[in-house]
C-alpha positions as CSV (number, residue, x, y, z in Angstrom):
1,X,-49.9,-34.1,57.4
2,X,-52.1,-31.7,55.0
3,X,-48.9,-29.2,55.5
4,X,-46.1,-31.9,54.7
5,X,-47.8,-32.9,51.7
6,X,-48.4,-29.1,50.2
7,X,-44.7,-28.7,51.5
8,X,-43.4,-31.8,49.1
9,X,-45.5,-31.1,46.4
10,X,-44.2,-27.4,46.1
11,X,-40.0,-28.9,46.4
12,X,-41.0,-31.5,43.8
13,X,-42.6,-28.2,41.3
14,X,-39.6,-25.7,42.3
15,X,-37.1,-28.8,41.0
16,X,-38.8,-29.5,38.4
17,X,-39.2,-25.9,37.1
18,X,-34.8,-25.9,38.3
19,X,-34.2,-28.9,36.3
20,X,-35.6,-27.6,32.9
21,X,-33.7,-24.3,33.3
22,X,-30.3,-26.1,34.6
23,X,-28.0,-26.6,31.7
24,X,-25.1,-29.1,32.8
25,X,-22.7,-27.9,29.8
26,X,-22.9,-24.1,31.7
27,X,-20.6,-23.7,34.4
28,X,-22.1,-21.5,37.4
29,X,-19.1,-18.8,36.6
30,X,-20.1,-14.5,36.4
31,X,-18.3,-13.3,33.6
32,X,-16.5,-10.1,33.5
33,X,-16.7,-8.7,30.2
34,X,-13.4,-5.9,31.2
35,X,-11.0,-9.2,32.3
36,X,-11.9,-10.6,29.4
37,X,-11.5,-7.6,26.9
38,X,-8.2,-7.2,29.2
39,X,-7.1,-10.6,28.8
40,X,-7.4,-10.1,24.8
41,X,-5.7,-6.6,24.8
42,X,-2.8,-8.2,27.1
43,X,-2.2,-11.3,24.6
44,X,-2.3,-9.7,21.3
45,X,0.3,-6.8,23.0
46,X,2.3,-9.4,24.1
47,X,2.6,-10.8,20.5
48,X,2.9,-7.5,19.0
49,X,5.8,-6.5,21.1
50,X,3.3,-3.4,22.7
51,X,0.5,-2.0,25.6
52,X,-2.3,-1.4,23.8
53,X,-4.9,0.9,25.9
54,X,-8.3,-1.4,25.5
55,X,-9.7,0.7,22.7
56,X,-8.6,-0.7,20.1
57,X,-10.4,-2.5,16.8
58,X,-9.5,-6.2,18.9
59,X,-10.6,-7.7,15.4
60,X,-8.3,-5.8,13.8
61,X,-5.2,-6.7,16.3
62,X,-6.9,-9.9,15.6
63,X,-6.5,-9.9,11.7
64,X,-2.7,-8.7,12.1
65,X,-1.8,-11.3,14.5
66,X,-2.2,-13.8,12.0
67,X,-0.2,-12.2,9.3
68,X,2.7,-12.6,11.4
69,X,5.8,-15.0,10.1
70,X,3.8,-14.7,6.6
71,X,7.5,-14.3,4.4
72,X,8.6,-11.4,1.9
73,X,6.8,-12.3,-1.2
74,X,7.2,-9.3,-4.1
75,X,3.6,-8.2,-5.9
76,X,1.6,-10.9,-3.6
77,X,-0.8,-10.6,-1.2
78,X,-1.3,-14.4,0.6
79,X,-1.6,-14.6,3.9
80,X,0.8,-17.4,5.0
81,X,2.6,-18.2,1.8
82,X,3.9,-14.6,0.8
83,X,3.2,-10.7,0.3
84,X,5.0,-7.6,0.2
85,X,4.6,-4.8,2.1
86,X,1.2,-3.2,0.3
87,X,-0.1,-6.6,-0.5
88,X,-0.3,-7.0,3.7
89,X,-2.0,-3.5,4.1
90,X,-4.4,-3.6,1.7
91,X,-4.9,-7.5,2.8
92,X,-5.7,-6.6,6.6
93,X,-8.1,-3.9,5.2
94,X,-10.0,-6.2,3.1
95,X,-10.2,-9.1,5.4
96,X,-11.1,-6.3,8.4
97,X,-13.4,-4.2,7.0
98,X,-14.0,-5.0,3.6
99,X,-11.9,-1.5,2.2
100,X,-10.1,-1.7,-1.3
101,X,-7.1,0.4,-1.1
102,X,-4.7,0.8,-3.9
103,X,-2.4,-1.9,-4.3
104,X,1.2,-0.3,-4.5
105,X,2.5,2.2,-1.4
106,X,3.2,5.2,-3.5
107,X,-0.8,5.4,-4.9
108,X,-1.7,4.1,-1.3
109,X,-2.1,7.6,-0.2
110,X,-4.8,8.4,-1.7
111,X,-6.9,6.2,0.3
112,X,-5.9,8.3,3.3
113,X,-6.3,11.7,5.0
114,X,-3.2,12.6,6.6
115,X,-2.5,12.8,10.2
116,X,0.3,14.3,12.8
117,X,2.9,12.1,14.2
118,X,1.5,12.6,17.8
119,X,-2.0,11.9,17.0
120,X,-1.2,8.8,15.3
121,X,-4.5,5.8,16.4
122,X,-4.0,2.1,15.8
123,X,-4.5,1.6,12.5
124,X,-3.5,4.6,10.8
125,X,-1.0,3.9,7.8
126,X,2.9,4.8,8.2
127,X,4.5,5.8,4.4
128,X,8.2,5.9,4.0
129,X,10.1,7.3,1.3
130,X,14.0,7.5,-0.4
131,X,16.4,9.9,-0.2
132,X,14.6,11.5,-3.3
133,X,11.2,11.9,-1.2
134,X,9.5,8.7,-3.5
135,X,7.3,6.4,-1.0
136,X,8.1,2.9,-1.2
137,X,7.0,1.2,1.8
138,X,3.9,1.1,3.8
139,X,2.7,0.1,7.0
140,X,0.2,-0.2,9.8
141,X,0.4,1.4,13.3
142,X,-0.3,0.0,16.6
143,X,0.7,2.1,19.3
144,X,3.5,3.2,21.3
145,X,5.2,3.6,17.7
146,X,5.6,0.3,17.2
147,X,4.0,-0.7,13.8
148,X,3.6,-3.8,11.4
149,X,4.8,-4.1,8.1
150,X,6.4,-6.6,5.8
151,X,10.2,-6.5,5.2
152,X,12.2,-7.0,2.5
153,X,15.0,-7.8,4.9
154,X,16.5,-11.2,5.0
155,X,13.6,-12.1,3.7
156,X,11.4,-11.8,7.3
157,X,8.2,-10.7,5.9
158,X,5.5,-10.0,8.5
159,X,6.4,-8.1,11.9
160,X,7.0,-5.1,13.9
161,X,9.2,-2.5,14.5
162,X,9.0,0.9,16.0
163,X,9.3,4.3,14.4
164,X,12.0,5.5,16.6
165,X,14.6,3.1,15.1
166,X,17.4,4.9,13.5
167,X,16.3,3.6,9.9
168,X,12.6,4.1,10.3
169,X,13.2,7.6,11.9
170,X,15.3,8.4,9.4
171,X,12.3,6.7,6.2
172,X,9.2,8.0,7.8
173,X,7.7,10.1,5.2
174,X,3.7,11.3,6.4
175,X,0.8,9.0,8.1
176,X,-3.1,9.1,7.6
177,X,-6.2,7.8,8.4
178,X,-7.8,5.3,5.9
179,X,-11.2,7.9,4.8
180,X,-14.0,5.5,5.4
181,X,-12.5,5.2,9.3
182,X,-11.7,8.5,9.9
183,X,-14.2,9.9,12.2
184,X,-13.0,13.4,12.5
185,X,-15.6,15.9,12.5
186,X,-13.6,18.3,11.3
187,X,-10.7,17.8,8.8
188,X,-9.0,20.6,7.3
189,X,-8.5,21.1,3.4
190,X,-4.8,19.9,3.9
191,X,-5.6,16.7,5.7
192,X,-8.2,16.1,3.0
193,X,-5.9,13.7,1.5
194,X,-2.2,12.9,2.1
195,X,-1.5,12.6,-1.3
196,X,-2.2,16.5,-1.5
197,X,0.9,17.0,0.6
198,X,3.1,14.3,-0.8
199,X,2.2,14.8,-4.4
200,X,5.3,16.4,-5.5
201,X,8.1,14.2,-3.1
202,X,7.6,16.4,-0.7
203,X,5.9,16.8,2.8
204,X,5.1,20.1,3.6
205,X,5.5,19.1,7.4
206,X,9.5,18.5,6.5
207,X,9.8,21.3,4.1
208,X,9.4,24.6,3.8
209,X,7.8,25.1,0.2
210,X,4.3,25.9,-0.3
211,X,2.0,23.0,-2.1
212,X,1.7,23.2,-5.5
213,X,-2.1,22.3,-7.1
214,X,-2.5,18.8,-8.3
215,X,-4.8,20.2,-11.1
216,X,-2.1,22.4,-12.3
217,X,0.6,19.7,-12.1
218,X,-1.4,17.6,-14.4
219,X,-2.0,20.2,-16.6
220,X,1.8,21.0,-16.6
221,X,2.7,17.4,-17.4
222,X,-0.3,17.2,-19.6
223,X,1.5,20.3,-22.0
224,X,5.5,19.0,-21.5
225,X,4.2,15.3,-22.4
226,X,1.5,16.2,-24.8
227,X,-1.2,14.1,-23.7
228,X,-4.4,14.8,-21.3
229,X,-4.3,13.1,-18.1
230,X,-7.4,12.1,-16.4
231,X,-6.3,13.4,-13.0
232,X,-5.9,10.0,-11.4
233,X,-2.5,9.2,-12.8
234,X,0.1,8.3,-10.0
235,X,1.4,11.2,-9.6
236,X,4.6,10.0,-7.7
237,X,5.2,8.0,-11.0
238,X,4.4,10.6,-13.0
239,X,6.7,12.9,-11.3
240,X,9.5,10.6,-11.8
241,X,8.7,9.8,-15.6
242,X,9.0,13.5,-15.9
243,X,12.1,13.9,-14.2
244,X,13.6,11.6,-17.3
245,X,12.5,13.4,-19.8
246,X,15.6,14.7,-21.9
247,X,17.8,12.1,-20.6
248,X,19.7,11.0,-23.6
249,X,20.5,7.2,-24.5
250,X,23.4,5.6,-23.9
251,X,23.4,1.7,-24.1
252,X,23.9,-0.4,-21.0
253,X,22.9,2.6,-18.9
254,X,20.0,3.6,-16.1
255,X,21.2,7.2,-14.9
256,X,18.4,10.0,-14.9
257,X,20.0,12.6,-16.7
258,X,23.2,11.3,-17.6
259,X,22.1,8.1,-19.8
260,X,20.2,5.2,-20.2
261,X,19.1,2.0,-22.8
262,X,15.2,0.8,-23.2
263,X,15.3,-1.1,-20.4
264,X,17.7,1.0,-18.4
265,X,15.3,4.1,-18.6
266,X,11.9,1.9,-17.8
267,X,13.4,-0.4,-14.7
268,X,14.7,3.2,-13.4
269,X,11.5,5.3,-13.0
270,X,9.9,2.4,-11.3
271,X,13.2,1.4,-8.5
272,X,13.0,5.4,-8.1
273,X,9.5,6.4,-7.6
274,X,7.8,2.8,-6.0
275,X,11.1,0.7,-5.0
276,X,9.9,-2.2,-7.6
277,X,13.0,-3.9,-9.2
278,X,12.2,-5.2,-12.9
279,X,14.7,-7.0,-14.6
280,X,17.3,-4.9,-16.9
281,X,17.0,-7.8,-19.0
282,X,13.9,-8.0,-22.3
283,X,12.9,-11.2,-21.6
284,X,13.4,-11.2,-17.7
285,X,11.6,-8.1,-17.5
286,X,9.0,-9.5,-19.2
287,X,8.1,-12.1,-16.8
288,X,7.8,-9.7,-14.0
289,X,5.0,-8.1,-15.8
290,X,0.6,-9.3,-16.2
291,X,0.2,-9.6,-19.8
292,X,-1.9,-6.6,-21.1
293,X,-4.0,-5.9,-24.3
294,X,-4.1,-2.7,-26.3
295,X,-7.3,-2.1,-25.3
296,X,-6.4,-2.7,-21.7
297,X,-3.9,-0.4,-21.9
298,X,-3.0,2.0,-18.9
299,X,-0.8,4.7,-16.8
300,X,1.9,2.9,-16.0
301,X,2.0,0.3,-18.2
302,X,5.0,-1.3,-20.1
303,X,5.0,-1.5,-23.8
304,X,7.6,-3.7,-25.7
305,X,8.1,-3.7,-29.8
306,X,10.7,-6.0,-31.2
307,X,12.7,-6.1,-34.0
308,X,14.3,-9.7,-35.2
309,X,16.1,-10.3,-31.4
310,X,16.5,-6.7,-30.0
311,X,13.9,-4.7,-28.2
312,X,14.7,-1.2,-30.2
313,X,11.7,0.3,-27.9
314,X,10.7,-0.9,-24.5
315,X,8.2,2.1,-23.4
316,X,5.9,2.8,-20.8
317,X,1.9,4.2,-21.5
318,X,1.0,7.2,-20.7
319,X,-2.7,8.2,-22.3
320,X,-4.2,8.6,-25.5
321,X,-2.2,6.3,-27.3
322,X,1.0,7.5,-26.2
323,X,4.3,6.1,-24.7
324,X,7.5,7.7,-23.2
325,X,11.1,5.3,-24.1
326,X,14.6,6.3,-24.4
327,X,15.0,7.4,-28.2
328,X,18.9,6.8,-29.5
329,X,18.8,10.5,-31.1
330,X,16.9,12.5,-28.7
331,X,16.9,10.8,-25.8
332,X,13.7,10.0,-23.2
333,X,10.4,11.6,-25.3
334,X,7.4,10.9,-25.9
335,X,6.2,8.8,-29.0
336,X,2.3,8.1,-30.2
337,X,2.0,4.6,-30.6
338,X,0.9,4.7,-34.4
339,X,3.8,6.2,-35.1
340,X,6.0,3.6,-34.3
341,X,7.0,1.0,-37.7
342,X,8.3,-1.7,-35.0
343,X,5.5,-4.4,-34.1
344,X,4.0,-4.3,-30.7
345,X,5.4,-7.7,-29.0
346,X,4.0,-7.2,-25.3
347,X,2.6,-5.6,-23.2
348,X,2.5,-5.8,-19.0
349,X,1.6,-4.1,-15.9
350,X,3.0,-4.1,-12.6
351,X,1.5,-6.5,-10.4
352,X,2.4,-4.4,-7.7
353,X,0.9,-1.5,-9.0
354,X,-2.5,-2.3,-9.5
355,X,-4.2,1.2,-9.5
């Protein structure tokens, strides 16, 4: 009897001390952290169109995911409602890991250091460029060269593609590693930064000409435009202000070298070196701008004076007070803005160049 009690009263302390630790909302299931890793890798591959090897940044994949079906949208950035192709980049970057990256795909590479074709890691950043070797489109790689991107096309906005398509084959312009991520040990002065290699148009991968020196190309445009650059200009821009200059005016015109109006000169540079389409129109073109003061004034900016109706200069800002515009005597030059009798009537930036 002495043994049945002790027995009884030892069941009644082990359920007891069972019943505190017994959680009924817990299912008695071992969890394997790989199947579920897998389980993730499989369904965010699936809906990326790709096999991604289980190394991958799954918030990231994550973040991407749920851009997808956002539409075109130009100069936004709103997941769901609209953005273009940089607005999505530099959106996944913010939301992911809280990295500001220059808002526009041609100033975009500076944010990188460059990186092969076969050594390309989810995540790294896909430029493409025109026929003229200017970058206007930007995107983010997953693997098995399929990337994601926002398209102009139709109108589809948010999705993927892959890199061995005969239009992106034919685009792809350089890659690179966003700096804060890339955990190289060892990067060599030419990977430093893609912009090093794609500063003039050209990459030296695709052609055989030797690099020239940033410093010296802004102290070259510095001398032929007669201003003093602060060596963060876009220099893709700046390239393709440059190639303008001398162009003389012909009304109703935008042909680089051969003629062009106010309008036609300004709405040129920027189709040609970032593939943003402003209005040929004053007004129009107006409304595609963010109003701007004088004192706010920078690269890249658009200035517009007006006389009665007509818009005798539409210019855009270089530094220390001074525009480029398409003069009716002398053609595409550069002008300081004091000198100028017309009033100021507006001034703008790019939205989608917010460098």
């Amino acid at each position: 009897m002495k043994r049945k009690i002790l027995f009884l009263a030892f069941l009644g302390l082990f359920c007891s001390v069972s019943a505190k630790n017994y959680d009924p909302e817990l299912p008695f299931v071992v969890t394997n952290t790989a199947d579920v890793l897998k389980g993730d890798y499989d369904k965010y591959g699936e809906k990326l169109g790709t096999k991604f090897k289980g190394t991958e940044d799954l918030k990231l994949l994550k973040e991407i995911v749920s851009w997808l079906g956002t539409p075109y949208k130009y100069a936004s950035s709103n997941k769901g409602k609209g953005t273009d192709c940089s607005g999505f980049v530099s959106g996944v970057y913010n939301n992911v890991y809280n990295i500001k990256l220059q808002r526009s795909s041609s100033s975009m590479v500076v944010n990188v250091n460059k990186v092969k074709r076969n050594e390309l890691e989810c995540g790294d950043l896909l430029f493409f460029a025109n026929d003229k070797g200017s970058i206007y489109h930007v995107a983010i790689y997953l693997a098995n060269d399929v990337f994601a991107h926002s398209a102009t096309s139709k109108n589809i906005g948010v999705k993927t593609d892959n890199l061995n398509s005969t239009y992106y084959k034919k685009a792809f312009y350089s890659a690179g590693r966003v700096k804060q991520l890339d955990k190289r040990g060892s990067v060599s002065e030419d990977e430093k930064s893609t912009s090093n290699s794609v500063v003039s148009g050209i990459d030296k991968d695709k052609k055989d000409k030797k690099s020239e020196n940033i410093d010296d190309l802004y102290s070259q445009y510095s001398r032929d435009f007669g201003v003093k650059f602060s060596g963060k200009e876009d220099l893709t821009i700046l390239k393709e202000i440059h190639s303008w200059l001398g162009t003389p005016y012909q009304s109703g015109q935008s042909k680089k070298g051969v003629g062009a109006d106010a309008a036609g000169f300004v709405s040129g540079v920027f189709e040609n070196a970032c593939n943003v389409l402003l209005s040929r129109t004053p007004d129009k073109m107006k409304k595609n701008l963010s109003k701007t003061s004088k004192n706010q004034l920078k690269f890249g900016d658009v200035v517009f004076y007006k006389k009665g109706e007509s818009y005798p200069i539409i210019g855009i800002y270089l530094a220390d007070g001074k525009i480029v515009y398409t003069s009716v005597s002398k053609g595409v030059i550069t002008v300081d803005m004091k000198a100028v009798t017309f009033s100021v009537n507006f001034m703008g930036s790019v939205p989608a160049l917010n460098y």
